[in-house]
N, C-alpha and C positions, 0 to 999 in steps of 0.2 A: 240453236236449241241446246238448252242444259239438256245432258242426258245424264253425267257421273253423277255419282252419288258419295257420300263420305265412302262408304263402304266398298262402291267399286275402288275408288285408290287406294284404300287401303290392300286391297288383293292386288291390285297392279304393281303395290311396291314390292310387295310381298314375292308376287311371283319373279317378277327381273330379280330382286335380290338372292333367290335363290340360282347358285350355277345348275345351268342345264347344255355344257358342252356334246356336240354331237355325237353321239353314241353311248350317251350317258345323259339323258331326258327325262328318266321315270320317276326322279323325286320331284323334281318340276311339275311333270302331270300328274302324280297325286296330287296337286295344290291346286293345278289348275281344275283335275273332276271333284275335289270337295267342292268349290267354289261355284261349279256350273249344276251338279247332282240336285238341288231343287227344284231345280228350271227345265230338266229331262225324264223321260220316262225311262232311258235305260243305256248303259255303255257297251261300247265294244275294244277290244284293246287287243294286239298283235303282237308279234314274238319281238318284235325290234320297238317295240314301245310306243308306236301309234296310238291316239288316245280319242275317242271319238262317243259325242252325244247324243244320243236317238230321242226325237221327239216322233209319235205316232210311226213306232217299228212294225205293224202292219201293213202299213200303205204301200204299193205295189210302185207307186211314183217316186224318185226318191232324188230330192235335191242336197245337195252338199256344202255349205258355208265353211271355208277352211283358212290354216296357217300354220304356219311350222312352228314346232317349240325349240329347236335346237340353237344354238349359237355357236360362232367361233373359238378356237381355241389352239392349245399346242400339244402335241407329245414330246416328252423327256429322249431323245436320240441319240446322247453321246453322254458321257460322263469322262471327263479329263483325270490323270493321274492327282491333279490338285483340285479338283474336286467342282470344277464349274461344269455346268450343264448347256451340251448343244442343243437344239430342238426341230423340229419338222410340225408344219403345220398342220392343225387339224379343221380341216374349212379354211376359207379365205384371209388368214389373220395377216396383219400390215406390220412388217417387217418394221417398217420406218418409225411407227409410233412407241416399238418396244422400249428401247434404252431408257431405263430411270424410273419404268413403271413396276411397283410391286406385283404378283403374282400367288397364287395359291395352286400347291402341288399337292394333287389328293394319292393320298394314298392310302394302303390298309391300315394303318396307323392313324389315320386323321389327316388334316391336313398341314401342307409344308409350306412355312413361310420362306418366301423371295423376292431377287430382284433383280430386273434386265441389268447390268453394270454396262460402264459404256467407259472408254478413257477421259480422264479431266481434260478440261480446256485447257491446259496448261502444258499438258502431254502430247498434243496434237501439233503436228506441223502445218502451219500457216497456208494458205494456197494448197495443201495436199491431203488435206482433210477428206477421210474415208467415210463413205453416205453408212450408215445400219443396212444390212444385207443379210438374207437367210443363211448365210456361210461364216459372218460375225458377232452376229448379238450372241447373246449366252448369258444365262441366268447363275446367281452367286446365291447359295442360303445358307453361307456360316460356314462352312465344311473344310475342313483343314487338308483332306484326300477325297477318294473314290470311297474306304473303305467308310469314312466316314459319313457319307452321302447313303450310302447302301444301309448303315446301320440307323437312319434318319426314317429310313421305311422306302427311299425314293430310287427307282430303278427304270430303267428304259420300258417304255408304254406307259406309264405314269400320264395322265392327262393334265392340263396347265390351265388354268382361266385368272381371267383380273380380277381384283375385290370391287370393283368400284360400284358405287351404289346408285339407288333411285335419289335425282331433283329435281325441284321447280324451281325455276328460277324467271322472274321477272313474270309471278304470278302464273302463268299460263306455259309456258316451254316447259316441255319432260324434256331430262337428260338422264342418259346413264350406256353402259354397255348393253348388248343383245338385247336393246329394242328393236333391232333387227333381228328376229320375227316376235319375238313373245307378243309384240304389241298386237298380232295379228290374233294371236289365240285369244288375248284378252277380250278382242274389238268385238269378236265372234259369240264369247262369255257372253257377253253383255246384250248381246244379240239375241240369243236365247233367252236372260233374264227379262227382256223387256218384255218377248214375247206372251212369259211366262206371267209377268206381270197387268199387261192387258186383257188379258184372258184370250189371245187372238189360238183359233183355231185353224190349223191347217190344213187343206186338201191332199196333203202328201205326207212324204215322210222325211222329216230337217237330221241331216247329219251332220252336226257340228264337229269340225275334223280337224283337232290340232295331230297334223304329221313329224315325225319323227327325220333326221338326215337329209333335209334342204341344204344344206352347206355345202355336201359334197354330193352333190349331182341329183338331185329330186326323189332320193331312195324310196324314203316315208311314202311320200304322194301314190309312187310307182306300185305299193302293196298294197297299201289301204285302199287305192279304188278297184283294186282285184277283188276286193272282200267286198268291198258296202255294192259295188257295178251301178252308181251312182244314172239319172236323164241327164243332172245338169249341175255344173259344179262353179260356183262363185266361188273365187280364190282370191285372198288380199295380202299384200306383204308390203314391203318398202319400196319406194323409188329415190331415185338423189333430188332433192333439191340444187338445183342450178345457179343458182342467183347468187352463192357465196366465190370468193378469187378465186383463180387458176383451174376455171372450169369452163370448156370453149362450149356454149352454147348450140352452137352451128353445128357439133356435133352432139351431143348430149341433149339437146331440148331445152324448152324455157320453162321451168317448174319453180314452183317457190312455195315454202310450209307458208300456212295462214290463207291459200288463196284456194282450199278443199282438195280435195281430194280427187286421186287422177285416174283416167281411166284409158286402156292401154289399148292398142291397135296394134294385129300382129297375124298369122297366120291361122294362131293356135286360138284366138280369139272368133267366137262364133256372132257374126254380124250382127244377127237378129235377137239375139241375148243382150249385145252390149246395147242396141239401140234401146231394144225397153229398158233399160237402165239408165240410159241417159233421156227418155222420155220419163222416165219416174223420178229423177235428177229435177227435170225443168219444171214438171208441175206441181212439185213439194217447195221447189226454191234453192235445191240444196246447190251450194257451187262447186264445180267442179273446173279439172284444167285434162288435156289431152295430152297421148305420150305417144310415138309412134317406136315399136321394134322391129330390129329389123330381122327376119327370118324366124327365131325365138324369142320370149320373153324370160327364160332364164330365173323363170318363178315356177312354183309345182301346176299351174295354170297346164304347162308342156305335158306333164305328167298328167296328168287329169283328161286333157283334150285329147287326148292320143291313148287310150285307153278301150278296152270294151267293143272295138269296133266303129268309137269316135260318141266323146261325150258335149254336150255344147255346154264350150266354158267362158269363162270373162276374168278379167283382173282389176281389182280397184283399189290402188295403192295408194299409200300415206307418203305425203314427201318428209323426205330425212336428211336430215343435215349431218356431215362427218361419216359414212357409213363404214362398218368396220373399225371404227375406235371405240374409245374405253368412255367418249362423250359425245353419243346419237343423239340428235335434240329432234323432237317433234313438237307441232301445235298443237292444245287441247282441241280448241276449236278442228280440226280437220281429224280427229279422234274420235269427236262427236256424231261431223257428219262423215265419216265414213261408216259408222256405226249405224244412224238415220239412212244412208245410200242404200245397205244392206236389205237391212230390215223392211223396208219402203218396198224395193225392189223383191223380194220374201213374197208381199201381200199381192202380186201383181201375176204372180205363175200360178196356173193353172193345170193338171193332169191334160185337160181335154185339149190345150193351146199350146203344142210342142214347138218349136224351131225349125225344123225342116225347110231350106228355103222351098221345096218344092209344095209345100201345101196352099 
């Protein structure tokens, strides 16, 4: 099913291309509530920058469609007498991809161009060749000192993100950095636009809930459903795609982009939630593939379900290829129908027909 439209990618490029490193999200979610604000009757937004959609904020029922806006990144942690900078990570960022990538250091000044330096191959002894490690990489932006670095604007807690931008390539694959989650606040946008677009009405109350701090331990998730105290919380983010090398299957699962969207088994996951959704899956057509976790799912899913006295939650994730690099590739196709999964799954709850296995 076509669902984008020129204008949804045009916001989708818009939004990845703007940094939105963990703890620093709110120029993000202003781009992403312009862009949802037609489609809702009214926002709600929290001290840490949780950014969230209310359609029908009366209704006593209240379901929650969500994903994080945050992305990986670094802090500035060291500064050398000659002027190269150590770093510490902020979220999960991958040591190993750093050496030879450009960077941007925001600071009060604007921002600071750089770059991982790494030793020439020529420099390098043969058979003793040193892997990139959190204790080795270190960023170079021109600086002849320390005091030179400091008079550039750039000082220890300085945040770090890559430039790399939104592509298509080969017609249908997005790539770019921190489509690990944006693509989930997007998928959610558009979730509410369709809705808003059919004219569909609903018997509760839709909080569309891009959360803030998924990268480092489900913060976002963990505050915003204190606020919204959400019946039932559909939550989507990324899963790895498996199918590409040096990725053992047997332990990881069998998942591949282009083959829909997947949907996860887990503790935190409430049975009777996931099954209509995968009953609303088989009788629209949409395809999907299955993911088993083990104890946690390591998505704000944890956050959500574990909430309130226990909220019924589900996770329905996009496969992604490369995750934590500066080139996430997803399928439009599986963009679409996790967008259709959604929504589909939307029209199927009802206030009167809770979860409970005991009713």
């Amino acid at each position: 099913m076509k669902l984008l439209s020129k204008n949804s990618l045009k916001f989708l490029e818009k939004y990845l291309n703007n940094p939105s490193p963990t703890g620093y999200e709110w120029e993000g979610q202003k781009i992403w509530m312009d862009y949802l604000r037609p489609y809702v009757d009214d926002f709600i937004t929290d001290t840490y920058g949780s950014a969230v959609g209310v359609i029908n904020p009366e209704a006593p029922y209240k379901v929650v469609i969500e994903g994080h806006s945050d992305e990986i990144s670094w802090y500035v942690n060291y500064v050398t007498d000659n002027g190269l900078i150590y770093v510490i990570r902020n979220g999960g960022s991958d040591h190993q991809i750093a050496p030879s990538k450009w960077v941007n250091i925001h600071t009060k000044k604007g921002l600071v161009k750089g770059v991982f330096g790494w030793p020439a191959i020529h420099t390098r002894k043969s058979g003793k060749e040193e892997a990139p490690k959190l204790d080795n990489i270190f960023i170079d932006i021109g600086a002849k000192d320390k005091k030179e670095v400091e008079k550039m604007g750039v000082h220890v807690g300085c945040v770090i993100t890559y430039p790399d931008t939104f592509q298509i390539i080969n017609k249908n694959k997005f790539v770019c950095r921190a489509i690990d989650n944006r693509v989930g606040g997007f998928m959610i946008a558009e979730v509410g636009r369709l809705l808003h677009q059919n004219k569909i009405k609903l018997p509760f109350g839709l909080y569309i809930t891009n959360a803030v701090q998924e990268e480092v331990g489900l913060h976002g998730a963990e505050m915003i459903t204190q606020t919204i105290k959400p019946d039932v919380a559909i939550v989507t983010d990324v899963c790895h795609d498996t199918s590409t090398p040096m990725i053992n299957q047997k332990e990881q699962g069998s998942i591949e982009m282009g083959k829909g969207p997947v949907i996860s088994y887990a503790p935190a996951i409430q049975n009777k939630l996931r099954e209509q959704i995968i009953k609303t899956a088989e009788t629209k057509k949409i395809p999907f593939q299955r993911l088993a976790s083990s104890r946690f799912t390591g998505t704000d899913t944890d956050a959500f379900a574990y909430s309130n006295g226990g909220v019924a939650s589900a996770l329905i994730s996009l496969p992604l290829r490369y995750m934590h690099t500066t080139v996430e590739m997803v399928h439009k196709d599986d963009v679409e129908n996790v967008i259709q999964m959604i929504y589909e799954t939307l029209l199927t709850i009802h206030p009167n027909k809770g979860f409970s296995y005991f009713d």
